[in-house]
C-alpha positions as CSV (number, residue, x, y, z in Angstrom):
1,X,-34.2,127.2,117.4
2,X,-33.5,130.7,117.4
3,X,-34.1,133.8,119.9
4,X,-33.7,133.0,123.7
5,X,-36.5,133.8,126.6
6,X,-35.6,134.4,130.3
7,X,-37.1,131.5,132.7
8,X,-36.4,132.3,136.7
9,X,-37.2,128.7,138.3
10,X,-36.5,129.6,142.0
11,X,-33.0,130.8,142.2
12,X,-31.8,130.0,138.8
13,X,-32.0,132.0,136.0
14,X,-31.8,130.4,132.0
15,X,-32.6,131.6,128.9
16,X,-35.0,129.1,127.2
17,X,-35.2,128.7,123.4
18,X,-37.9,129.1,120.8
19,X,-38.6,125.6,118.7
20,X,-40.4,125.4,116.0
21,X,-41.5,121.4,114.7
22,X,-42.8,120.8,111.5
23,X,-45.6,119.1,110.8
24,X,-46.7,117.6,107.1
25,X,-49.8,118.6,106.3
26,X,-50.2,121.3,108.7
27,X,-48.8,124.5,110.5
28,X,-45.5,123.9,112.3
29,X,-45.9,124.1,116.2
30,X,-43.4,126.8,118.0
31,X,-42.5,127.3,122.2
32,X,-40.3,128.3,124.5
33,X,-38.4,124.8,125.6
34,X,-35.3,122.9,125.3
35,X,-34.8,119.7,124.4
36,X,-34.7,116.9,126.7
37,X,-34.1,113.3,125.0
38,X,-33.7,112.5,121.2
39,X,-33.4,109.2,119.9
40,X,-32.9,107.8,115.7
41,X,-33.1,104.4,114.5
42,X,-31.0,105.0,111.5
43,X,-28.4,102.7,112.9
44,X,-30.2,100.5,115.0
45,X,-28.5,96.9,116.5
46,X,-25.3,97.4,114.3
47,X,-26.6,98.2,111.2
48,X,-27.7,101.1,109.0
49,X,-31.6,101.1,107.8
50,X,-33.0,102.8,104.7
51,X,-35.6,103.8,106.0
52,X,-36.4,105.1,110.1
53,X,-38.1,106.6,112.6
54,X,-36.4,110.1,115.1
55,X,-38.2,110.5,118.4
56,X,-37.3,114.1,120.3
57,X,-38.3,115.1,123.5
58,X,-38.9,118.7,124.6
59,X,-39.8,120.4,127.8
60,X,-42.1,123.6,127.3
61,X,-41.5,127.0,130.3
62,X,-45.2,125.5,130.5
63,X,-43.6,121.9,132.0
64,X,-45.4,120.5,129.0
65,X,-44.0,117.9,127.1
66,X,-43.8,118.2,123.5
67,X,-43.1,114.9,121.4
68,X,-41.6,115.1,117.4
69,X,-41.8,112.2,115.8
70,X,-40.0,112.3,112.2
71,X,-40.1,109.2,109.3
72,X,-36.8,109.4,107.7
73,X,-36.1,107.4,104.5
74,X,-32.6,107.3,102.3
75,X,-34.7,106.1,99.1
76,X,-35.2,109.6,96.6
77,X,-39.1,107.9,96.0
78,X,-40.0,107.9,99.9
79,X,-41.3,111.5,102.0
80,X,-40.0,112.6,104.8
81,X,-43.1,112.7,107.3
82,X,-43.2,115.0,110.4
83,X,-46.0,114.5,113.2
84,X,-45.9,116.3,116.8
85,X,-47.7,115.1,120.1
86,X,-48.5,117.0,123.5
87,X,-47.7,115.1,126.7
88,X,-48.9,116.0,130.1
89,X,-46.0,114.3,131.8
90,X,-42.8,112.1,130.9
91,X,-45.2,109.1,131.7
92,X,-47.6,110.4,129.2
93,X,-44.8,110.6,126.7
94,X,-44.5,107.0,126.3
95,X,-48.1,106.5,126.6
96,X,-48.6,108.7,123.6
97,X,-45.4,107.4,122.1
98,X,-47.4,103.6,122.3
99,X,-50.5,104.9,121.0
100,X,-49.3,106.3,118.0
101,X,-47.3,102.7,117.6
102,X,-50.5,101.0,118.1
103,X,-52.4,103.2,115.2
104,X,-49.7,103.3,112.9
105,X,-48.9,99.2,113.3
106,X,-44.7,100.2,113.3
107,X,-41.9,97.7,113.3
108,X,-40.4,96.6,116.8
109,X,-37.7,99.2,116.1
110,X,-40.1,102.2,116.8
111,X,-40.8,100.0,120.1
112,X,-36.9,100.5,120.9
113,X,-36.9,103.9,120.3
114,X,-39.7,104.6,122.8
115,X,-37.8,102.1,125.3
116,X,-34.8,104.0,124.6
117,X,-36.5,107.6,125.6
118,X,-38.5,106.0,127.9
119,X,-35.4,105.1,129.9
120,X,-33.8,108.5,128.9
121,X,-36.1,110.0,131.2
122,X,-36.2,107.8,134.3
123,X,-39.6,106.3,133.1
124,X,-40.4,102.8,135.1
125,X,-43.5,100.9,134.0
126,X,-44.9,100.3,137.8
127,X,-46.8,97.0,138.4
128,X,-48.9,96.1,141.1
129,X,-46.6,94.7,144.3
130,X,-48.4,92.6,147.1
131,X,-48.0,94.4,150.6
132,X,-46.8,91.7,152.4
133,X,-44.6,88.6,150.8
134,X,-45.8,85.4,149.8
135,X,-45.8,82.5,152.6
């Protein structure tokens, strides 16, 4: 991150930052935003892994959601790998969060990261509720 912008929402005034996300295999993505949950599952249920997934969360001046997703590994023979996704919405975050699960076929402890963010930013999975209650 590096030079500030001004945002005016209403009667406050802040000065948002410029990001810039890699991506492997492509031009890095850049906006004015500020990060708004980031999760790792380097240590993950006690213990250290060798090789894990970093989810980070940004809001754009847009109110776009911008998603990094970053595969870490401690082994010298392993790349790092960077990948970005665009989010309408925090819902939408997790939905793309899923979907690149899905395509990728990752461990359960990707599916603890996104629960993790997920509940980072007051996402509830909503299920159908009868109107009146059973008899």
């Amino acid at each position: 991150m590096s030079e500030g912008k001004i945002e005016k929402m209403g009667n406050v005034t802040r000065v948002a930052q410029f990001v810039k996300l890699p991506r492997s295999g492509d031009i890095p993505i850049g906006f004015y935003g500020e990060r708004v949950a980031a999760r790792s599952g380097e240590t993950l249920w006690g213990r250290e892994h060798s090789y894990w997934y970093e989810i980070s969360i940004y809001k754009s001046i847009a109110n776009k959601f911008i998603i990094a997703v970053r595969y870490r590994s401690a082994k010298e023979k392993d790349e790092d790998h960077d990948d970005v996704l665009l989010a309408d919405d925090v819902t939408d975050v997790v939905m793309q969060l899923r979907e690149y699960e899905r395509e990728r076929a990752l461990l359960t402890t990707f599916r603890h990261l996104i629960a993790a963010v997920a509940d980072d930013l007051g996402v509830v999975e909503m299920v159908d509720l009868p109107s009146e209650p059973p008899k």
